[in-house]
N, C-alpha and C positions, 0 to 999 in steps of 0.2 A: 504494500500500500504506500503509495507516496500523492502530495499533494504539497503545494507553491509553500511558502515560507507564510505568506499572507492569508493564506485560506486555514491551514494548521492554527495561528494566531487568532484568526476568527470564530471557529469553533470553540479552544480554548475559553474565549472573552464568555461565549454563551454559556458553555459546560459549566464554568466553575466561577462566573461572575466575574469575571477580573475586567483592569482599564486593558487600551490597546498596548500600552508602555510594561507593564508586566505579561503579555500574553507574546509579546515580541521578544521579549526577556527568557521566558520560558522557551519558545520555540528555538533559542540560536544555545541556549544552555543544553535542551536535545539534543539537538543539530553536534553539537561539540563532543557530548558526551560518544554519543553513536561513533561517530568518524574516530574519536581516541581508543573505541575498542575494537574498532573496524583493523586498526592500524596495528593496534596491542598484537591480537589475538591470532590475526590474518594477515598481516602485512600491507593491506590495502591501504593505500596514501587517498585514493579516490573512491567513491560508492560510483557505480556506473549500472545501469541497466541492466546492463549486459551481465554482472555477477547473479541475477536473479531467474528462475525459470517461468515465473510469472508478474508483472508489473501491472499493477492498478492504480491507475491516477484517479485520486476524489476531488481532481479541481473537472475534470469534465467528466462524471458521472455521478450518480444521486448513488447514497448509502445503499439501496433497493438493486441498481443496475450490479454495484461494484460486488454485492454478496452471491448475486444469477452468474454474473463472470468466475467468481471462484469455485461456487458451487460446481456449474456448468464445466472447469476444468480440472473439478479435482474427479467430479464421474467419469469424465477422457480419461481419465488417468488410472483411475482404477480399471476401468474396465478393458484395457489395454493386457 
């Protein structure tokens, strides 16, 4: 699952009530975290698509679409 820096932010603001200025705080404190274990653990300097068998962006799809998409390829997947 991935989605813009600014839509992560925004969700955030509504989920747990915070201003824009702590939910931007939050999202780059993720953002930081992730990448330092990315690096730690796996050597990976960059996150890139391509490390992932499946990518779901929630800046252009509704919660509803992004959960048919996984659904949809985790059934390919078994049923394989």
């Amino acid at each position: 699952m991935t989605a813009s820096p600014s839509t992560r932010a925004e969700r955030l603001m509504t989920e747990r009530n915070l201003d824009r200025r702590e939910a931007d705080r939050l999202v780059k404190a993720e953002d930081a975290g992730r990448a330092a274990y990315l690096k730690r653990f796996h050597g990976i300097d960059h996150e890139l698509p391509t490390h992932f068998d499946l990518v779901v962006n929630t800046d252009v799809l509704t919660v509803v679409d992004a959960v048919n998409v996984i659904v949809t390829a985790a059934y390919a997947t078994a049923a394989e």
